[in-house]
N, C-alpha and C positions, 0 to 999 in steps of 0.2 A: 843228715840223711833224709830226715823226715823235708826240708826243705825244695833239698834235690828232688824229692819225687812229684811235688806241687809244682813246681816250675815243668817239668814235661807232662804230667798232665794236664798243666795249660796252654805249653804248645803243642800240645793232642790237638787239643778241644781249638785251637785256634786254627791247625790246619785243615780239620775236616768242616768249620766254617768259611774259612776261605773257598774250599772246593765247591761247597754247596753253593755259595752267591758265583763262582762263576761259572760253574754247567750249563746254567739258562742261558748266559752269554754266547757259551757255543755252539747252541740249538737254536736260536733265532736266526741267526744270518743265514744256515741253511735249510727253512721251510720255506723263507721267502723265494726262492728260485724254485722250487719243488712245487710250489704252488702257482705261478706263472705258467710252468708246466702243463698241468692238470689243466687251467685253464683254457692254454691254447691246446690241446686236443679235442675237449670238450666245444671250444669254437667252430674245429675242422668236421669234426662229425658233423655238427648241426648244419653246417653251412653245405656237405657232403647229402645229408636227407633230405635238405631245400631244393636240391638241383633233381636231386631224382624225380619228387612230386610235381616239380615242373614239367620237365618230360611228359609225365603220363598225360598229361591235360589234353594236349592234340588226340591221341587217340582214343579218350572218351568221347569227346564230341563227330568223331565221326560215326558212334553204333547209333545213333534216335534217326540220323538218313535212313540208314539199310533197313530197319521196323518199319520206318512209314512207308517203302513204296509196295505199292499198288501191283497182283499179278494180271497178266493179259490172258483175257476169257479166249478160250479155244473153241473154236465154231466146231459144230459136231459134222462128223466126216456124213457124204450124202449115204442114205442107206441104213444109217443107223434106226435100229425097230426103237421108237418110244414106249412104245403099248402093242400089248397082245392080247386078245381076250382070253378068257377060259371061263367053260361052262360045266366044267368038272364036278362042280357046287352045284349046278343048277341057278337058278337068278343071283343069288345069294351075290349084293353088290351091285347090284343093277337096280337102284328105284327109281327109273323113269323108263317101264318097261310099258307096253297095254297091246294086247293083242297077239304077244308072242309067248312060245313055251319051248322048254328044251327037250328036243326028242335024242336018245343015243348021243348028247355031247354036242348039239347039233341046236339052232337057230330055227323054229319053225312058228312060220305067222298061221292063225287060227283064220275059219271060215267066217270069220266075223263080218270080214267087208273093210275094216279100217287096220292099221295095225302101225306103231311104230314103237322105236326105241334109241335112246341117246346114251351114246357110248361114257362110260365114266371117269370119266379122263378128259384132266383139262391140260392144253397144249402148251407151252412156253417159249414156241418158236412160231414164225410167222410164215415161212416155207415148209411146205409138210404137204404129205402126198397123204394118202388114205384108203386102204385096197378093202373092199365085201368082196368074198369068195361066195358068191350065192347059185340057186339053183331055182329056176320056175317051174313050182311042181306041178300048178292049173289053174287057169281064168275063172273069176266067178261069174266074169259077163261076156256075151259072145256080141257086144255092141258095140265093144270099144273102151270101155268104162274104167280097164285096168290100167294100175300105173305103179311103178315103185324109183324112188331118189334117194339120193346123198343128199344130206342137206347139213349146212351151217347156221346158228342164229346167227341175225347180224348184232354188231354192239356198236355203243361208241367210236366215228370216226371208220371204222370198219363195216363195208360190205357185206350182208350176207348172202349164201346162195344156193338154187337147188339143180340137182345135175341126175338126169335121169332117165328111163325111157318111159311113154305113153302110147296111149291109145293101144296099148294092145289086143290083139286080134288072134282068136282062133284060126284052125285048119277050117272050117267050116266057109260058106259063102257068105263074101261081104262084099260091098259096096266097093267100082273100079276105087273109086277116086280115095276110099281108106286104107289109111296104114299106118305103120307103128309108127313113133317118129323118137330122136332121140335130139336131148337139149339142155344147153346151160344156161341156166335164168340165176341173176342177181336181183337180192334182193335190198332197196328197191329198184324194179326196173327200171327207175327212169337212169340211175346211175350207171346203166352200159353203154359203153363206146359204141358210136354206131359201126352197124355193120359184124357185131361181134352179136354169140348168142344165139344166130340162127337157126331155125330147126335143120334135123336130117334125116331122112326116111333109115330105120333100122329095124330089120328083122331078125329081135333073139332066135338062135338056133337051139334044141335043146341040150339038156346037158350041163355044167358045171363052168360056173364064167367068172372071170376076174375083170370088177369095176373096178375102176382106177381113178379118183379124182388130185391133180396136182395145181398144189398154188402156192405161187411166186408174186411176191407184192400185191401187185392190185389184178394180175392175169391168173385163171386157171382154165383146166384143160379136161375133160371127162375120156377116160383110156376104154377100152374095153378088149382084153386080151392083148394088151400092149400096142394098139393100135387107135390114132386119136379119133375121135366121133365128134365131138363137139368144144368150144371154147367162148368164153367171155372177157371182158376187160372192163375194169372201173376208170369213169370216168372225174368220179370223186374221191374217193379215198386209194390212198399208197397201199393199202395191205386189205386182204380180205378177208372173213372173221375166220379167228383161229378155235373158234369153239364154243358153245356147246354142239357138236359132231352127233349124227346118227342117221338112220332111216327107215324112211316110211313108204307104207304100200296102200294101196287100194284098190280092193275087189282084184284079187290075187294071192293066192297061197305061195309064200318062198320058204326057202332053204337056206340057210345062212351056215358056210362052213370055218367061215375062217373074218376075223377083223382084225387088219395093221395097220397105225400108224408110224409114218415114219421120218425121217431129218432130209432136207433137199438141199 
C-alpha cells in the first residue's frame, strides 16, 4: 500500500513537470505573429503622420508673401482742409508771431508799420492751395507805402514765393500814373519763366476778401474771390516751397478771419 501511493505521487509530480516545460512551448509560436502585428501598424501610422506633415509645407510658405507686400498710398481727394487755424487760445501755438494780436477770435495786425506771422503747420504735400479771409481796416501811408503777401520760404531744390497786393492807395488824391498793383514774384526772381509774374493794376474794395494762393508743381496762381489776379512759373525747380507758410504786411492795419490750407 505504502508502495502504491509513492509511485502516483511520482507520476503526480511527473505530470505537472511535463506541463510546466511545455506551456512556454505554446506561448512562443503565438507572440511571434502578434508582434509583427504591432509592428506593421505602428509602420502605418508613422508612415500615415509623414504624409500629412508633408502636405502642410506648401502652404506655410505661401503666408511670408502676403506679410511683406507693400499698401498703395491713397492721394487725398482735392479739397481736403489740412489745417485750420484757431485763436480761441489766443497765440497760444503760434511763436513766429510779431506785430499781430487777437482781437474777438480774430487776426489783428498793430499800428506798428511792419507785421507778420507763419502759420504753424508744416505741409506734406506739394499741391496745396492756401486761403487768408482778411479784411483792410486802414493805410498807415497815404503815399503808397502799403502792402500785405502770402509768402513761402523757399528751400532746397524748391522755389519760394510772394503773392500779394502793393502800392496801396487811399481815397484821397494821388498821382494819375499810381495805383495799386497786384503780383506773384518767386523767390529767386531769376527763376521765373518769362513772361509769368507780371504785375496788374488791383483795386481792394472794402469789406471782407478771400486770397487764395494755389500751387501745382512749379506753377501757382493768386485767386482773389475766386477769380485769378496774378500767376508765376519756375523755371528751375519741379515743385514750389511747401512751407514755412505765412503773411506779412506793411504800413497797414488787417483783419484776418479765417486761415486754410488744403489738398489739390
Amino acid at each position: 500500500m505504502t508502495i502504491t501511493r509513492r509511485d502516483h505521487a511520482l507520476h503526480t509530480l511527473f505530470v505537472h513537470t511535463q506541463l510546466s516545460h511545455t506551456e512556454p512551448r505554446l506561448l512562443k509560436p503565438l507572440s511571434v505573429p502578434l508582434m509583427f502585428l504591432v509592428g506593421f501598424l505602428l509602420f502605418s501610422l508613422g508612415a500615415c503622420s509623414a504624409g500629412t506633415s508633408s502636405t502642410s509645407v506648401p502652404s506655410q510658405t505661401t503666408i511670408p508673401a502676403a506679410r511683406h507686400s507693400s499698401p498703395t498710398p491713397t492721394p487725398l481727394p482735392a479739397g481736403t482742409v489740412l489745417y485750420q487755424a484757431d485763436w480761441s487760445h489766443g497765440l497760444a501755438g503760434w511763436p513766429r508771431v510779431q506785430g499781430w494780436k487777437v482781437v474777438q477770435g480774430q487776426l489783428e495786425s498793430d499800428s506798428s508799420g511792419s507785421a507778420t506771422f507763419t502759420i504753424p503747420y508744416q505741409l506734406f504735400v506739394s499741391d496745396y492751395a492756401i486761403e487768408i479771409r482778411l479784411e483792410i481796416v486802414r493805410l498807415l501811408s497815404q503815399i503808397g507805402g502799403s502792402s500785405f503777401t502770402i509768402f513761402a520760404t523757399k528751400s532746397p531744390g524748391k522755389d519760394g514765393y510772394q503773392a500779394g497786393v502793393s502800392n496801396l492807395l487811399s481815397s484821397k488824391p494821388h498821382p494819375m500814373a499810381a495805383h495799386p498793383q497786384c503780383q506773384f514774384l518767386l523767390d529767386p526772381y531769376s527763376d521765373m519763366a518769362q513772361g509769368s509774374g507780371l504785375p496788374t493794376a488791383y483795386y481792394p474794395r472794402p469789406g471782407w476778401h478771400t486770397y487764395r494762393v494755389e500751387v501745382q508743381g512749379g506753377e501757382a496762381m493768386l485767386l482773389v474771390d475766386g477769380a485769378q489776379i496774378s500767376s508765376a512759373s519756375s523755371q528751375q525747380t519741379a515743385v514750389l516751397s511747401n512751407g514755412p507758410l505765412g503773411v506779412s504786411s506793411q504800413m497797414v492795419v488787417l483783419r484776418v478771419s479765417s486761415v486754410h490750407i488744403l489738398a489739390l
